[in-house]
C-alpha positions as CSV (number, residue, x, y, z in Angstrom):
1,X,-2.2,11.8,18.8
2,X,-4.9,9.4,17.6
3,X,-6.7,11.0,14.3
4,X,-9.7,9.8,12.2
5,X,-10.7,11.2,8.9
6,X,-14.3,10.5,7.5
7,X,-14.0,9.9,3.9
8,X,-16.4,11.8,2.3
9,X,-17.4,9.6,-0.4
10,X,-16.6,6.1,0.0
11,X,-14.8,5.2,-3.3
12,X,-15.9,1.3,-3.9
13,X,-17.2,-2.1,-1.7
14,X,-18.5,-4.7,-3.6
15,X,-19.7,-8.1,-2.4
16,X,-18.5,-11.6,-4.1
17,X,-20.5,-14.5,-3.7
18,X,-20.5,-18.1,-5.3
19,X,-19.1,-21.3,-4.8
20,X,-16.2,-20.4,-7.5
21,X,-15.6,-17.0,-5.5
22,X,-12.5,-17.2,-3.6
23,X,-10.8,-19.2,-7.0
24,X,-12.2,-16.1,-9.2
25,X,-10.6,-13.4,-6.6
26,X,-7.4,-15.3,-6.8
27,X,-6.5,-15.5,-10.0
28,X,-7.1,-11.9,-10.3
29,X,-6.0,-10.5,-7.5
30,X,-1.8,-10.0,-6.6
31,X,-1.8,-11.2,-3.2
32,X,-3.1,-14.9,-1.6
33,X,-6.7,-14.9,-0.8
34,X,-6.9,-19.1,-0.4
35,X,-6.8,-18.0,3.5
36,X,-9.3,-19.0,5.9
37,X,-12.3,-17.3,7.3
38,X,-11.5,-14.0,9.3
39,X,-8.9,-13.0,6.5
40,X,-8.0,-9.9,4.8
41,X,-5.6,-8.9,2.6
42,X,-4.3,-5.9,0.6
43,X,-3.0,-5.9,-3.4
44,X,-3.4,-4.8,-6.8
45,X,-5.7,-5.3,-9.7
46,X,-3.1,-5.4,-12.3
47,X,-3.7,-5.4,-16.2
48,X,-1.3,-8.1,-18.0
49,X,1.4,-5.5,-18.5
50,X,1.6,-5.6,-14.6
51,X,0.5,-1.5,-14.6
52,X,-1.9,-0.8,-12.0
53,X,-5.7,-0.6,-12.2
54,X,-6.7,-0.6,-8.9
55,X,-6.7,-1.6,-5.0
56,X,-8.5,-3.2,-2.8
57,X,-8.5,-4.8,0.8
58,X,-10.2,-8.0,0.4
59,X,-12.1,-9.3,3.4
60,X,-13.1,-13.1,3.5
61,X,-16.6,-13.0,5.3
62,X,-16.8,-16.5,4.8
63,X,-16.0,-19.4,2.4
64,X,-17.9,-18.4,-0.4
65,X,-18.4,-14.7,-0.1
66,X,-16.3,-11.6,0.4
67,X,-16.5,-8.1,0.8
68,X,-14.2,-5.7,-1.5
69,X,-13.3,-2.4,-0.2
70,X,-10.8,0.3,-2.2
71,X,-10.5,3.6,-0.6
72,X,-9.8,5.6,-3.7
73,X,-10.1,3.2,-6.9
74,X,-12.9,3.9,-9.2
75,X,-16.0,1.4,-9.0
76,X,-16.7,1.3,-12.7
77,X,-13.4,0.2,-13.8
78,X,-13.1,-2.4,-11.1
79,X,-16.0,-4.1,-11.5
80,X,-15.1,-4.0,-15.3
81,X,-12.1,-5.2,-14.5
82,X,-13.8,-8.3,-12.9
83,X,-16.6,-9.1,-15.2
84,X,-14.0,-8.8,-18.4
85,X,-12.7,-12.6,-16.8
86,X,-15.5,-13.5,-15.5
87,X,-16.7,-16.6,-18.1
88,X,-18.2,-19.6,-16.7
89,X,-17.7,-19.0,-13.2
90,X,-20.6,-19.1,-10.5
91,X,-20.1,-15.6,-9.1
92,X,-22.6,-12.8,-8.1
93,X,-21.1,-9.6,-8.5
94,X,-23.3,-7.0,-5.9
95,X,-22.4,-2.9,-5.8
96,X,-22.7,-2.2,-2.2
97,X,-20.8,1.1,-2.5
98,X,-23.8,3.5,-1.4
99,X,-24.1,1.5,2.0
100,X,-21.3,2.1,3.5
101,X,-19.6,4.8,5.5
102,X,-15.5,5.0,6.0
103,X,-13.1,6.1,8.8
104,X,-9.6,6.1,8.5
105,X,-7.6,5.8,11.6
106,X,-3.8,6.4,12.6
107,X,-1.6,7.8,15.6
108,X,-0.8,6.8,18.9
109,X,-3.2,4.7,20.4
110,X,-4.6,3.1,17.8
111,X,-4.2,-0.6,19.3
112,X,-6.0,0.7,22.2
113,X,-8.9,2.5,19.9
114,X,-9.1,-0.9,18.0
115,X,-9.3,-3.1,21.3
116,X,-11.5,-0.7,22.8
117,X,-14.2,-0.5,20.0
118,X,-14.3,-4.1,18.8
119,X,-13.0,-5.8,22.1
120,X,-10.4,-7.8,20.5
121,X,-7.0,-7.1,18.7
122,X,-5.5,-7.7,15.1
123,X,-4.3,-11.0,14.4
124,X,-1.7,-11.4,11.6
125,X,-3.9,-10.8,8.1
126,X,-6.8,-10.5,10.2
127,X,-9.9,-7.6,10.9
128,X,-12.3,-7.3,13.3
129,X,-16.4,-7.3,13.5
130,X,-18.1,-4.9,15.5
131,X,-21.8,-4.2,15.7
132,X,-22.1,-4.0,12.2
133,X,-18.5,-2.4,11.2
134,X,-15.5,-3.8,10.0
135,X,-12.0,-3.0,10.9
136,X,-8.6,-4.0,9.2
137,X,-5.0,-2.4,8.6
138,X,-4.6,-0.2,6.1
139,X,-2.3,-0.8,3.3
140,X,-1.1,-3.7,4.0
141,X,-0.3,-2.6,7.6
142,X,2.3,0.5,6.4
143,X,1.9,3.1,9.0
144,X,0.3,2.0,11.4
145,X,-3.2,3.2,10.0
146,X,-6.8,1.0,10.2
147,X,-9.9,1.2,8.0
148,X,-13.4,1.4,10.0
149,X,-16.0,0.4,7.1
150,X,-19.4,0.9,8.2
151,X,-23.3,1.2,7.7
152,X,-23.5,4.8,5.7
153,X,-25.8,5.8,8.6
154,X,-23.9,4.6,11.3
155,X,-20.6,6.7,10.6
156,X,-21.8,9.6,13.1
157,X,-22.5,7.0,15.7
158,X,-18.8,5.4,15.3
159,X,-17.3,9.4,14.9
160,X,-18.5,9.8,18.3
161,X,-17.4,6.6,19.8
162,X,-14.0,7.6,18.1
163,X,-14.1,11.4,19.7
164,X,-15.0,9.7,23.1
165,X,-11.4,7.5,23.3
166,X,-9.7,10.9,22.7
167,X,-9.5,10.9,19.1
168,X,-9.0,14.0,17.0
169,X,-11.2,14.5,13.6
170,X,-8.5,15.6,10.9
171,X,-9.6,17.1,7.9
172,X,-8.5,15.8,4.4
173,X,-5.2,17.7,3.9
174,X,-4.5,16.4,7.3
175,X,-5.1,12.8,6.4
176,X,-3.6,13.3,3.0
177,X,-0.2,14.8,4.3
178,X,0.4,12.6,7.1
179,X,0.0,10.0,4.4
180,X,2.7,11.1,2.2
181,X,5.0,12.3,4.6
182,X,4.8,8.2,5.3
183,X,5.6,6.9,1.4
184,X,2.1,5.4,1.4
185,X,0.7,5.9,-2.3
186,X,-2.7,6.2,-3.4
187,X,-4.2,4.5,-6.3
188,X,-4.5,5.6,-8.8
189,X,-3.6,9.1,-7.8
190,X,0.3,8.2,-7.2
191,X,0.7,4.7,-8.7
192,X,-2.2,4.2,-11.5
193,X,-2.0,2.6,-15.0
194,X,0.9,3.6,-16.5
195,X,2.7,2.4,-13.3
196,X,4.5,-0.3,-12.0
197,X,3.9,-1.4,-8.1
198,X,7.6,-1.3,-7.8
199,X,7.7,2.3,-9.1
200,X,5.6,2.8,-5.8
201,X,7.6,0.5,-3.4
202,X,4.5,-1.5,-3.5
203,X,6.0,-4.8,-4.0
204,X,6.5,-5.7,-0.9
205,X,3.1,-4.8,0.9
206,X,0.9,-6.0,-1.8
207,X,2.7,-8.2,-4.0
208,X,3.0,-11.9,-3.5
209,X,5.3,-13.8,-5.2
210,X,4.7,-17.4,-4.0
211,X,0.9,-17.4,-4.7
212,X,1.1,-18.9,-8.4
213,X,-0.7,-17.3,-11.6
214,X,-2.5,-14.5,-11.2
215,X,-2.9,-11.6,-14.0
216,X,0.6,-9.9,-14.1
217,X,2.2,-12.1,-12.1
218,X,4.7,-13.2,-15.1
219,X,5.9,-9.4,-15.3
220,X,5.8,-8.9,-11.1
221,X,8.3,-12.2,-11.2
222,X,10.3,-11.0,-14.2
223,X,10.7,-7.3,-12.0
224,X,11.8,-9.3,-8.9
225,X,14.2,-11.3,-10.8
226,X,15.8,-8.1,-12.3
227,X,15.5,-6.4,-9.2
228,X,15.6,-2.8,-10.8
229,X,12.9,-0.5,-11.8
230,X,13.8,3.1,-14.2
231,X,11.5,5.5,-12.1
232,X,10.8,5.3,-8.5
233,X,8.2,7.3,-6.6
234,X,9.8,9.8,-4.2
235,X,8.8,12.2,-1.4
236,X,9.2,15.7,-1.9
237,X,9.1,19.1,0.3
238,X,8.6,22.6,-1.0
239,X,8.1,26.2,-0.3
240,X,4.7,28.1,-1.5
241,X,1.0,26.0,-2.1
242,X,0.9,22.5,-3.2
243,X,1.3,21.9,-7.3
244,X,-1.4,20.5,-9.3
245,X,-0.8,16.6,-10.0
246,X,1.8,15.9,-13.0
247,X,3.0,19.5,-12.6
248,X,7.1,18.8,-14.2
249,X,10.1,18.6,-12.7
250,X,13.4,19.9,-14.1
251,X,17.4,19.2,-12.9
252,X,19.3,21.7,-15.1
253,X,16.6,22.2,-17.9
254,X,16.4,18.6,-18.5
255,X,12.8,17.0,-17.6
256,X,13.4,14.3,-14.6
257,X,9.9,13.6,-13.6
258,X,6.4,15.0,-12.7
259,X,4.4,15.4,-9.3
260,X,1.6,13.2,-8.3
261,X,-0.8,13.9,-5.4
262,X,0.5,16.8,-3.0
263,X,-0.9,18.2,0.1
264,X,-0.2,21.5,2.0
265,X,2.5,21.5,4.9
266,X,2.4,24.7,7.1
267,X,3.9,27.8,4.6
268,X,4.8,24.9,2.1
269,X,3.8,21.4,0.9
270,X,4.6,17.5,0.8
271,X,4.1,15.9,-2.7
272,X,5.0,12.5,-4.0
273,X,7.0,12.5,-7.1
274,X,7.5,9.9,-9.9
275,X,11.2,10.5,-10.7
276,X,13.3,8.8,-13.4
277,X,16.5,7.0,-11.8
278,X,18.4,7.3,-15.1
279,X,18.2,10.9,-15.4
280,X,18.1,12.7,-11.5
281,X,21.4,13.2,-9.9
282,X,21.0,13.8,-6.4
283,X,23.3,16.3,-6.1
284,X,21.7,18.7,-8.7
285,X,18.9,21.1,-7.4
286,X,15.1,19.8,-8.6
287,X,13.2,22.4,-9.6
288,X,9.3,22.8,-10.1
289,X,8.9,23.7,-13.6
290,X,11.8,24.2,-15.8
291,X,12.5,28.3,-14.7
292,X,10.3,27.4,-10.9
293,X,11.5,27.2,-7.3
294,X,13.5,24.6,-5.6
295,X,12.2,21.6,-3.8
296,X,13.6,19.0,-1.3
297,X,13.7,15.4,-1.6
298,X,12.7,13.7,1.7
299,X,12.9,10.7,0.3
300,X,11.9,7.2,-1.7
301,X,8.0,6.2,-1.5
């Protein structure tokens, strides 16, 4: 089935212009922007410890301007985040966060929604105009899910466009479990700044590692090298309603780990869990709590 959810408030889009724009972007941003026109692409703001601030899909509107787009990451710290490097560099930094509307799409059918609404496909890395909107994967493609961005008063207009090819309107726990059931993390609900991307299995949707220097690329190159991370983000299933984020986790009264975002599953719930690799043994029972009920591991994020 072919779902949209309308997200209520649209977390962050900002728009980058100057001529020293796409250089600025890059050297901040974890994945290769130098692309051409047409281009997006999703990654991390890191800090130089290589923890996560944010993320963003990129979209290159043209060669000196482009339009930012995070579904979840706060606007405040990421435009911080930006104007802490930005020095001598000719680079207009414009909030556009209030004018814009977003859909998220996913299910069967969405190549034919996409073709349908904008009258072309998605090329590799690429997103799609249509009278006024933007579309472009979500994630870095994981899941087979698309972002619709546009005008804040257009979103009913495109709802109904949407509702029209036979899609369904899911409501948030909808969206939200079908997106953990996946492994797909949010920032910085599941994977924030006391995290590593590859604690999150992000490393290989929004990582580059051939791009040169960017901020925490020397620790993102030092974790591929080693190859091994100490906690890893995990998928979990359990009986009763959904714990509240960093709720603990115990394997024989020892303390393995802590819940992260979670969303309700019929009589139960899906959560994604940051677990320690040192300490779980797989064939222990995990337990909510140190004294609370039994959950399932479905498996690594």
């Amino acid at each position: 089935m072919l779902c949209f959810n309308e997200i209520e408030t649209t977390s962050a889009v900002f728009r980058i212009r100057g001529p020293d724009a796409n250089t600025f972007l890059n050297g901040q941003f974890s994945q290769e922007l130098r692309s051409p026109t047409g281009h997006s692409a999703y990654g991390l703001w890191l800090n130089p410890k290589g923890k996560v601030i944010a993320d963003s899909t990129v979209l290159r509107l043209a060669d000196d301007e482009h339009l930012v787009f995070a579904s979840t990451s706060d606007p405040v710290q990421l435009r911080q985040r930006w104007e802490d490097y930005l020095v001598a560099d000719e680079v207009t930094i414009a909030d556009e966060t209030g004018r814009w509307g977003a859909l998220l799409l996913w299910g069967d059918g969405l190549a034919s929604a996409v073709t349908q609404l904008s009258g072309a496909s998605f090329g590799t890395a690429g997103f799609l105009c249509a009278d006024g909107a933007h579309l472009f994967p979500a994630w870095g493609g994981r899941g087979a899910r698309c972002w619709l961005i546009c005008a804040y008063e257009t979103k009913p207009a495109w709802q109904a466009k949407l509702a029209r090819l036979g899609a369904h309107a899911a409501d948030a726990n909808t969206a939200a479990l079908a997106r953990i059931r996946d492994g797909i993390p949010a920032v910085p609900d599941d994977i924030g700044p006391d995290d590593l991307p590859n604690e999150g299995g992000l490393e290989t949707t929004a990582i580059s590692y051939t791009k040169g220097c960017y901020l925490g690329q020397e620790v993102m190159s030092r974790l591929k090298n080693l190859g091994q991370v100490r906690r890893k983000l995990h998928v979990l299933r359990g009986d009763g309603a959904p714990p509240a984020p960093r709720t603990a986790l115990f394997q024989s009264g020892r303390r393995v780990g802590e819940t992260r975002s979670a969303a309700a599953d019929g009589d139960g719930f899906a959560a994604f869990a940051m677990l320690s690799l040192v300490s779980l043994d797989p064939a222990a029972p995990l337990q909510l709590g140190e004294n609370g009920p039994v959950v399932e591991i479905l498996r690594r994020g």
